[in-house]
C-alpha positions as CSV (number, residue, x, y, z in Angstrom):
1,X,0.0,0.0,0.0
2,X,1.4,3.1,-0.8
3,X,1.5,4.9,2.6
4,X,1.5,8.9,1.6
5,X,-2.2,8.6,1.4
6,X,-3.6,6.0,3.8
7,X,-2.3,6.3,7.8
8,X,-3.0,4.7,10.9
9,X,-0.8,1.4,9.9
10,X,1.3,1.2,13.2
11,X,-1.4,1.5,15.4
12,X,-3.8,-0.4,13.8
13,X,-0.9,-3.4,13.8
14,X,0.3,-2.7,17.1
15,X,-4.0,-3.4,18.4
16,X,-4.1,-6.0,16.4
17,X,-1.7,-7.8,18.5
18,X,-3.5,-7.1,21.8
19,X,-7.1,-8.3,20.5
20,X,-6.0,-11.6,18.7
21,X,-8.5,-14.6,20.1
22,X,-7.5,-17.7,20.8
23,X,-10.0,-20.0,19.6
24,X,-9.3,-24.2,18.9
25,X,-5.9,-23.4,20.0
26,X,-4.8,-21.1,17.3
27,X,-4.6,-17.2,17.2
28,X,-6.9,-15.4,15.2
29,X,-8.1,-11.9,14.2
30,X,-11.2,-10.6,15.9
31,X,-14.1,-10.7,13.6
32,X,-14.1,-6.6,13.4
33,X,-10.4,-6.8,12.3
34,X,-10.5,-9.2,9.5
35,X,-13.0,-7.6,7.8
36,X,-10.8,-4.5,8.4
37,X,-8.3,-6.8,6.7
38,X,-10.0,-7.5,3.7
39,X,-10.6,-4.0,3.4
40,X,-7.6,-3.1,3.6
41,X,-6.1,-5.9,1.9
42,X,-8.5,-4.9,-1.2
43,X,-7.2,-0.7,-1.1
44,X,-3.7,-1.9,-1.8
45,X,-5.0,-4.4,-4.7
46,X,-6.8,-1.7,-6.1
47,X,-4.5,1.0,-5.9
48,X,-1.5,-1.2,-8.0
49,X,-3.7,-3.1,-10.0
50,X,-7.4,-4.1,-9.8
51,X,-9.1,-6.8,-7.8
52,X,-12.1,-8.7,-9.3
53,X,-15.4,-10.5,-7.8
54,X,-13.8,-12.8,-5.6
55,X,-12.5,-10.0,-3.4
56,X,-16.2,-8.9,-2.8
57,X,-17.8,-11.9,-2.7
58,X,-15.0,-12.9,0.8
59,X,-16.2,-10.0,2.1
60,X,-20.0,-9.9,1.7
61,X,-19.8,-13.9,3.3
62,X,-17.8,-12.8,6.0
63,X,-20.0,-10.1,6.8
64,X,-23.4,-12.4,6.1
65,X,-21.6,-15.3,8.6
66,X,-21.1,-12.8,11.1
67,X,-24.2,-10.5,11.4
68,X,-23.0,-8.9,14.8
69,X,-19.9,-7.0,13.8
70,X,-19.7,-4.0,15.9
71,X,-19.2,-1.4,12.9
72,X,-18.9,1.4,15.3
73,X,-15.2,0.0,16.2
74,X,-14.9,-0.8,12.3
75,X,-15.6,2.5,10.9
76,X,-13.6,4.5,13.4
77,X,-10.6,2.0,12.1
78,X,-11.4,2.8,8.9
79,X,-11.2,6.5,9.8
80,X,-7.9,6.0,11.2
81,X,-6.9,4.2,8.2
82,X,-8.6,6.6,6.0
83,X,-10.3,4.3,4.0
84,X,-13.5,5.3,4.7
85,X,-14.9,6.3,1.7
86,X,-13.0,3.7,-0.3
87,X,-14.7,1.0,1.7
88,X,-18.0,2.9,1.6
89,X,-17.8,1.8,-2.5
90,X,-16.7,-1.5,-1.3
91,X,-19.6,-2.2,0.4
92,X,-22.3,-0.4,-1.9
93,X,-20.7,-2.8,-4.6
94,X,-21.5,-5.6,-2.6
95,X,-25.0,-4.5,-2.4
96,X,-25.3,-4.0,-5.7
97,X,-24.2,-7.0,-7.3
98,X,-24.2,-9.8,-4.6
99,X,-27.5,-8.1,-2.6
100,X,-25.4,-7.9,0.7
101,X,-28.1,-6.4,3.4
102,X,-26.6,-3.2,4.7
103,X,-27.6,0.1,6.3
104,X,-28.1,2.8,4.2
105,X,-25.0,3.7,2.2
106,X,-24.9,6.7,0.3
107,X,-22.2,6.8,-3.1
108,X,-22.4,8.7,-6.0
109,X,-23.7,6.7,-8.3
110,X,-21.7,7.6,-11.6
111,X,-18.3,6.7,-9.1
112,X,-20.0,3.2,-8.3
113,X,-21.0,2.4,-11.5
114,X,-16.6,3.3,-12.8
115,X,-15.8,1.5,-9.8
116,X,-18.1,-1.6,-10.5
117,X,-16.4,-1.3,-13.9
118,X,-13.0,-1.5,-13.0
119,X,-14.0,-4.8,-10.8
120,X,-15.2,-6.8,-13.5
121,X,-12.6,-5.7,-16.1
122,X,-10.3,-7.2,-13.5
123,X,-11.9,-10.7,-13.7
124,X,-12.2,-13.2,-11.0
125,X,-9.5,-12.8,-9.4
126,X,-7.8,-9.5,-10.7
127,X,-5.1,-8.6,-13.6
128,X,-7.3,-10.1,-15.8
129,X,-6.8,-7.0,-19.1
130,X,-2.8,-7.7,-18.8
131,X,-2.5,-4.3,-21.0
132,X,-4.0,-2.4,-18.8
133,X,-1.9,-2.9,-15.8
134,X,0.9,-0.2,-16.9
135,X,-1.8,2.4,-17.3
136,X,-3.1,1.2,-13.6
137,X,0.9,1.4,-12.1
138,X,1.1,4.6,-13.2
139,X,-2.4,6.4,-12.1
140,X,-1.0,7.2,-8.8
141,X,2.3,8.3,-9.3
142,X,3.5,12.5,-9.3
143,X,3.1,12.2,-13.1
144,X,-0.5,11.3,-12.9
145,X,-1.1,15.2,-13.9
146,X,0.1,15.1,-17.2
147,X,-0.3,12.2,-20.2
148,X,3.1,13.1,-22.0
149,X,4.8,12.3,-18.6
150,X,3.0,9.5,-17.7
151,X,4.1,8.2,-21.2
152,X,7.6,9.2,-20.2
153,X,7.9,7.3,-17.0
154,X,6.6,4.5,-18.5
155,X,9.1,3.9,-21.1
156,X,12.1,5.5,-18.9
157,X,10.9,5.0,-15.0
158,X,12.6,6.3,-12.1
159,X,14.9,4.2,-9.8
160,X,12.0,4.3,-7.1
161,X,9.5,2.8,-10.1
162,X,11.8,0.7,-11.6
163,X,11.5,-3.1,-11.0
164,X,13.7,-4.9,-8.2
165,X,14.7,-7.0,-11.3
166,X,17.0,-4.7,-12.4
167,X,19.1,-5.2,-9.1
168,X,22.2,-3.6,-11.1
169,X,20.2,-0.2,-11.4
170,X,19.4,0.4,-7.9
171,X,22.9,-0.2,-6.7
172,X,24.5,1.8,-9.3
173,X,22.4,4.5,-9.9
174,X,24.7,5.6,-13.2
175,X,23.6,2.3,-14.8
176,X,19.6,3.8,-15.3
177,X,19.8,4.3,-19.1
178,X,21.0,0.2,-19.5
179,X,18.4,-0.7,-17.6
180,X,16.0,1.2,-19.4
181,X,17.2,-0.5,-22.9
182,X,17.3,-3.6,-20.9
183,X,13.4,-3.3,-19.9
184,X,12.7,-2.1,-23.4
185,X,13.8,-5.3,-25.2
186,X,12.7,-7.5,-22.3
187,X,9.0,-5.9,-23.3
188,X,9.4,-6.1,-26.5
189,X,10.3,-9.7,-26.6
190,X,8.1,-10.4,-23.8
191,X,5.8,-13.5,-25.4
192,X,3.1,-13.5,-22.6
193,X,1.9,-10.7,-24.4
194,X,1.2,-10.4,-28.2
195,X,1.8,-7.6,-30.5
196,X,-1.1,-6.1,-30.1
197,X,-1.5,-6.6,-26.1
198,X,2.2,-4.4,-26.9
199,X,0.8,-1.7,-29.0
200,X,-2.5,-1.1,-26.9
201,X,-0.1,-0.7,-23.7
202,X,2.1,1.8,-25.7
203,X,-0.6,3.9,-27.1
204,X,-3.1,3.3,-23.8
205,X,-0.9,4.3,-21.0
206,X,-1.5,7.3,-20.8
207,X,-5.2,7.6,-21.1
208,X,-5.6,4.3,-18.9
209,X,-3.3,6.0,-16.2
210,X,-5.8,9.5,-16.1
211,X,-9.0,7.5,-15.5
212,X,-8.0,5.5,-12.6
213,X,-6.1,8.7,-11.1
214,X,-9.5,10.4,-11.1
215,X,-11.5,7.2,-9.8
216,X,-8.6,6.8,-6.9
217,X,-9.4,10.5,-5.8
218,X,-13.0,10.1,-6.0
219,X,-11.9,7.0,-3.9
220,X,-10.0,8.9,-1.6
221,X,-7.0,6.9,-2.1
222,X,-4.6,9.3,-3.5
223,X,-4.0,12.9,-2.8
């Protein structure tokens, strides 16, 4: 999760630690927390990627098997966290499409049904459109503001958004431009993708990278 947006982490970890149950033995996460966790666990999915239905579908069972959660703890967690709104959307989507029973949940409509959209292009389980990935890596960088930059980083990225592959690069910063020829071929000849997966992410990027900026702000998970 990128943590310039979203706070509360330590002390939400450091409590999690004093309120684990034990229960047949084992140590487990209150009921409260874990759906916190899935939460949570579905902001960071979202914010470098996309997660698809089975995200939503964990969460509306867990909240249908356990019908007493006490959501006055949960959503002052989730203010902490500030994920509030984001899981607001969460849970409207689970209304929508798998008929959770909820208290009343107000979301702009338009934002749920992008959001909604975004689910399902991700598939069952998320990354499901591989070319549209780049353009979902790069919505919430600094270059978010401007398409001919997000372009640019995403043909010549910065150390900090370069891949731990290229080990060489991050020890020895001067060695950037090889890397950048080295990631350039290794897409090119890249065969889990074809030619035209290539082309769409070339062209896309950009355009791709400017829609899911403006959905993560209406999501309140980017400044």
């Amino acid at each position: 999760m990128n943590a310039s947006r979203q706070t509360g982490f330590k002390d939400f970890e450091m409590d999690l630690w004093q309120q684990l149950k034990m229960e047949n033995g084992f140590l487990r996460l209150g009921d409260e927390d874990f759906l916190i966790h899935l939460l949570l666990h579905a902001a960071e999915h979202f914010k470098s990627s996309g997660f698809g239905i089975r995200q939503l579908t964990d969460i509306t069972l867990w909240m249908e098997a356990h019908p007493e959660l006490d959501f006055t703890y949960i959503w002052r967690r989730l203010t902490e966290l500030k994920l509030v709104i984001f899981s607001t959307y969460v849970l409207a989507a689970c209304w929508e499409l798998l008929q959770l029973e909820i208290e009343d949940i107000q979301v702009d409509q338009a934002h749920l049904a992008s959001f909604i959209e975004v689910i399902f292009s991700s598939g069952v389980h998320g990354h499901r459109e591989k070319g549209k990935q780049f353009g979902n890596y790069f919505a919430y960088i600094e270059h978010k503001s401007s398409k001919g930059r997000i372009f640019l980083q995403s043909v010549f990225p910065s150390i900090r958004d370069l891949s731990r592959r290229y080990t060489y690069a991050h020890r020895y910063h001067w060695l950037l431009p090889i890397a950048w020829v080295d990631r350039f071929f290794r897409v090119l000849f890249h065969q889990s993708f074809s030619f035209s997966e290539k082309l769409y992410i070339l062209v896309k990027t950009p355009s791709i990278a400017k829609q899911k900026a403006k959905l993560l702000q209406s999501l309140d998970l980017v400044e």
